[in-house]
N, C-alpha and C positions, 0 to 999 in steps of 0.2 A: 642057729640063725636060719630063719625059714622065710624065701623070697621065690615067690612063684611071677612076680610080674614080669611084663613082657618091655622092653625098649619103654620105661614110665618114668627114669631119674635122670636129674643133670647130676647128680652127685651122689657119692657113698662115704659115709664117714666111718671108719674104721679101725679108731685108735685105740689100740692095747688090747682088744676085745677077742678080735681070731686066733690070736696066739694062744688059747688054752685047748685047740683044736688038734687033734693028729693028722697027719696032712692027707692021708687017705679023708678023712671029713672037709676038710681044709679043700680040698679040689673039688670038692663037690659047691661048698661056698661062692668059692670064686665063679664056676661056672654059671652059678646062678645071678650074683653079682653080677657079673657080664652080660647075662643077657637081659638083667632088671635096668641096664644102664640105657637110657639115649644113645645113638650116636653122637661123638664129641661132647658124651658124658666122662665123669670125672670119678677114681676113687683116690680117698687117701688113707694109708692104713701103716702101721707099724709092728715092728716085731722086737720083740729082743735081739739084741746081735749076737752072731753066733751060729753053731752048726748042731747042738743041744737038740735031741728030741725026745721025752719023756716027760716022769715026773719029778720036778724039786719043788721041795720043801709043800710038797701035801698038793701039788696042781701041775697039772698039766701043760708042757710047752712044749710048744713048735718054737725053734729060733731058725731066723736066718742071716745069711751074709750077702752082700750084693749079687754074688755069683749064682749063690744056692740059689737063688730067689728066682735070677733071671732061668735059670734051667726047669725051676718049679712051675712058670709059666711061659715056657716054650710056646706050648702047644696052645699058644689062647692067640690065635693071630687076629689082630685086628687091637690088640688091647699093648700100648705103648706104655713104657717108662719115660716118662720125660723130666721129671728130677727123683733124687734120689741124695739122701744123706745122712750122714748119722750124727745122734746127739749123744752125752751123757745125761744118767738119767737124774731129776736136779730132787729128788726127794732126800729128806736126811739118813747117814749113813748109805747110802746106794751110790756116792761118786762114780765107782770103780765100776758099776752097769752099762751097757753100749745100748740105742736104740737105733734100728734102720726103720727109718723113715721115707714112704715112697709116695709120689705124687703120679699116676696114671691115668692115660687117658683114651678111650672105646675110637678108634677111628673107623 
């Protein structure tokens, strides 16, 4: 994902898509993210749930847990979690999957 603009989005939609990233690429994302956002711009993005980082089953994952996640963007000040939760994931056969699901927002 390649995002050079500058403060240009009220929003980033980000579901399911960053997770095939290593988080070394992954920090690079977000920083870019971040600064493509508006002020009291919005992303929403989700992960696999979980501490997993490699490859299964032929692809690539980054997972996280609410904690891992908040330490992964420490360093992003100005960039707020203001909800956060997890679903199971509703495709067939996949019950037993966890999704963290987060809503954040550029102050």
């Amino acid at each position: 994902m390649e995002v050079d603009e500058r403060e240009k989005y009220d929003g980033i939609w980000a579901c399911a898509s960053i997770l095939h990233l290593p988080k070394k690429q992954l920090r690079e994302v977000w920083k870019n993210m971040y600064a493509a956002l508006k002020t009291e711009g919005w992303i929403y993005t989700s992960f696999k749930y979980g501490e997993f980082e490699g490859e299964r089953n032929g692809r690539y994952f980054t997972d996280f847990t609410t904690d891992t996640f908040k330490d992964f963007i420490h360093d992003m000040h100005g960039l707020k979690i203001e909800e956060q939760w997890i679903t199971g994931d509703v495709r067939p056969g996949r019950g037993e999957e966890k999704w963290l699901n987060l809503l954040l927002q550029k102050k």
